[in-house]
N, C-alpha and C positions, 0 to 999 in steps of 0.2 A: 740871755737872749733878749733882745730888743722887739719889742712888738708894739701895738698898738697901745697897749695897757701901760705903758713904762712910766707910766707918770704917778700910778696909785703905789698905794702905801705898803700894802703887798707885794710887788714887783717890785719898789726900794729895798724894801727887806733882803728879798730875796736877793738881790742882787748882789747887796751890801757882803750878805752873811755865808753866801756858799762856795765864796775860798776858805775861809775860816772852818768850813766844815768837812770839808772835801780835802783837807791836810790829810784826816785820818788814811784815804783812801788812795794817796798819790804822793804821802812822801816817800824820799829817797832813805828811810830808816826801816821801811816795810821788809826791805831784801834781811834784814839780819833778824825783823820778827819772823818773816816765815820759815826762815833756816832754824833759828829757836824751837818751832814749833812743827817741823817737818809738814806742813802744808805748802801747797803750790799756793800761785798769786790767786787763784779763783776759792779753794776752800779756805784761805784767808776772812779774805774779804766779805765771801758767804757769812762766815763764822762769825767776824765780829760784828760784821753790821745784824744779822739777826740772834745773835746772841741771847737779848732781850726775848724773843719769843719762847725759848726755853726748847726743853728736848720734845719737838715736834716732829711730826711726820715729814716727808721733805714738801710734800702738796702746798702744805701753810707755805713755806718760805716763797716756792713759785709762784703763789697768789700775792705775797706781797710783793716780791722784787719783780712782780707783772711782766718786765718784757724780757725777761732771761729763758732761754731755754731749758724746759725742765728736765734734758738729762742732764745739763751742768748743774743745775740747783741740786739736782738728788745725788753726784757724785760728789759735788762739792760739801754737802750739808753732811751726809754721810760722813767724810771725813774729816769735819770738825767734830761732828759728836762722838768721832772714835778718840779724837785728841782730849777732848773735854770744853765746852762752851768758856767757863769760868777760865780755863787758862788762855782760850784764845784770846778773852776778853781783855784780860788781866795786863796781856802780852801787848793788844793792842794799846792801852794807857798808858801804858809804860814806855810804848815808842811815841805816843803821842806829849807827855811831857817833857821826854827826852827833844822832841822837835822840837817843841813850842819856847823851852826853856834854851834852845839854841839859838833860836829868831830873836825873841824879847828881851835875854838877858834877867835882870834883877826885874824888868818891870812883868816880870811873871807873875812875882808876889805881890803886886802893887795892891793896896787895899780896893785900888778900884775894878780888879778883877772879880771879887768875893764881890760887890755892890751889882755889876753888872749878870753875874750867877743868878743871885736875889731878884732882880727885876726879870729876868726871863721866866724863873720859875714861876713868879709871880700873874705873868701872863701866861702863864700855861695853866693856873689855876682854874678848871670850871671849865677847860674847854671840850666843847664837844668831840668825845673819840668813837662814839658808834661810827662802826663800817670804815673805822681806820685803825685795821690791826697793830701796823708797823711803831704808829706814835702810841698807841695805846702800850705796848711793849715797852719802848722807849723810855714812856711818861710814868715807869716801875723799877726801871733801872739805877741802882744806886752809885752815886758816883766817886771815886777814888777820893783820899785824901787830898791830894793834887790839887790846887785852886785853880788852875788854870785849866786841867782835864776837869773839872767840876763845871767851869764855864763852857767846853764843849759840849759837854751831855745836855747842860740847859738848854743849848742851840739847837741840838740833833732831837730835842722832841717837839720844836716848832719847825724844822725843815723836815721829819720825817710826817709831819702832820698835813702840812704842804704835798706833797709827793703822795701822801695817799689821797686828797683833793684831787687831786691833779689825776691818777690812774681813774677815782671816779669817773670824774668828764670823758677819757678814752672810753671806758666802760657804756656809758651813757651815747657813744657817738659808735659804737661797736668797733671800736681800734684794739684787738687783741693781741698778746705776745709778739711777733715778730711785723703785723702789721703796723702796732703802735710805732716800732723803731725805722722801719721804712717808711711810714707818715712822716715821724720827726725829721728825717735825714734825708728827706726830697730836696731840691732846690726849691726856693720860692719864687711865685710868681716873678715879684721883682727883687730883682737881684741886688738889689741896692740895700737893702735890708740887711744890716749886722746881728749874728745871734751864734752863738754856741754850737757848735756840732761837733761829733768825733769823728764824723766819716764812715765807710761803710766797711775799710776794711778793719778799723779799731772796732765797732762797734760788733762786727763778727765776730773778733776774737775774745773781746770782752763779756760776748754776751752768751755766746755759743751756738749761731747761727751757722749751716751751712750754704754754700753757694745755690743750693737747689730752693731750700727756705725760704731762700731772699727772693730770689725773681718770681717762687711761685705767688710771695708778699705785693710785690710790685704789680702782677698780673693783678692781683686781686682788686689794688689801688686802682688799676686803669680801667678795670671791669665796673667798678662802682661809679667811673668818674670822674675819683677824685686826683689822679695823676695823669701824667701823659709821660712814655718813652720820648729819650734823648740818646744823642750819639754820646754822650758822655755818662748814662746816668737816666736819672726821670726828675722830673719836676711836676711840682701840685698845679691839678690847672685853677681855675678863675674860683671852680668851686669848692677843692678841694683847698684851695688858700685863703677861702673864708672861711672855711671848716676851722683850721689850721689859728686864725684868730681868734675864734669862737670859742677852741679850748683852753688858750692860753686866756682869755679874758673869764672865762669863766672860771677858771683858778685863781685868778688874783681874787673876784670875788668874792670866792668862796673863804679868803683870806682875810675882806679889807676889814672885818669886822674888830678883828684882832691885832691889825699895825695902825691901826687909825685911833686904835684908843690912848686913852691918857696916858702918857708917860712914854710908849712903844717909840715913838720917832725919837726922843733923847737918848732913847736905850739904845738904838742901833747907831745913831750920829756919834752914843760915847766909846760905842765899837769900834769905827772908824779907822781909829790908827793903830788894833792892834792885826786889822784884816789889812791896812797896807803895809805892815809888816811881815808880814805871811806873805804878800803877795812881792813884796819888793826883796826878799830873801829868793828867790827866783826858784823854791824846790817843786812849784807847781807848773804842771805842762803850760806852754806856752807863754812862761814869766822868766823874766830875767835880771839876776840879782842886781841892785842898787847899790851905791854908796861902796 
């Protein structure tokens, strides 16, 4: 997502690092872990990414994955913990090396995978995790043999540290559950503006919203303000789209503390070419294979 903020150091990170992490959750090897593990595409997903939190209530999981509907979260959590956490997990590394070690070939084992590991966990060293469940969990998570699934996890407890940043500020601006994903997924003021969206009807499906949810979400946007109906949709108006950069800058923010330190900008620039090979392997939505 392109915003105002694109220039700091957290919004590089981020930018840099969340095809490289988002493999877990959008490769084309998923179809044969979830058949593996007799889960649909939603208690997958539930499953491995809150894995970490352990055998909870389903409430936790909803509080953390914030704009998901919580009958899906409790259907979906439900039947990961009928599978078992540890094999969801298990199943998910193991599709994740199998992918990564298909992209990068031998430079999977490259020693400079294990160096890159080291420096992220390194900065994850001492950071603050009160009131961020999801990387606190994360930041407990032991990780495979795998050097290349090792360097995932290291990532996924500074993106999942991010993302709980980031639900704060919604939190703090009152964007709840399906609000939050109706905010996101307005048009912007100006249209000119490039930034990430899945759209409203991905984002239903993905998330577990129904058509009634949604518009009564949008009423609520227009009632506050912060949107205005379109013939195609709704868009944020004047104030709802300074809203709208108010929380994306205050997420980086809440970041720069941590991509501005010593060493952090080397560590993602030495990332670099193994996130455009992930991305120029085309198995992510909207990439298309290279070479």
């Amino acid at each position: 997502m392109e915003t105002v903020s694109d220039t700091t150091a957290s919004r590089s990170a981020y930018e840099t690092l969340e095809p490289f992490h988002v493999l877990a959750y959008f490769s084309p090897l998923l179809r044969d872990a979830q058949r593996d593990t007799g889960l649909d595409p939603h208690a997958f997903y539930v499953g491995a990414r809150g894995a970490p939190l352990g055998a909870c209530v389903p409430a936790v999981v909803t509080s953390t994955f914030y704009n998901f509907a919580p009958e899906l979260i409790e259907k979906s959590w439900t039947a990961a913990l009928d599978v078992g956490l540890d094999r969801v997990a298990a199943r998910r590394d193991a599709m994740l090396d199998a992918q990564l070690r298909a992209i990068l070939g031998g430079a999977a084992d490259d020693p400079t995978i294990t160096e890159l590991t080291a420096g992220y966990r390194e900065l994850a060293v001492g950071l603050p995790i009160g009131g961020r469940a999801l990387a606190a969990g994360w930041s407990t998570a032991t990780p495979p043999e795998s050097s290349v699934v090792a360097l995932w996890y290291a990532v996924a407890v500074l993106r999942e540290w991010r993302g709980d940043n980031h639900i704060a500020a919604l939190v703090l601006n009152g964007l709840h559950g399906i609000d939050a994903v109706a905010f996101h997924e307005s048009q912007l003021p100006d249209p000119t503006v490039k930034r990430r969206v899945l759209g409203r009807k991905l984002v239903q499906l993905t998330r577990g919203w129904s058509d009634d949810e949604w518009e009564a979400s949008v009423d609520r946007l227009v009632a506050a303000g912060l949107a205005e109906r379109t013939d195609d949709g709704h868009r944020l108006s004047a104030d709802g789209g300074a809203l709208y950069d108010d929380i994306e800058a205050t997420t980086d923010a809440l970041g720069e503390s941590l991509w501005s330190s010593d060493g952090a900008a080397d560590l993602v620039e030495r990332t670099r070419p193994i996130v455009k090979a992930v991305i120029d392997a085309g198995v992510l939505p909207g990439t298309k294979k290279k070479g």
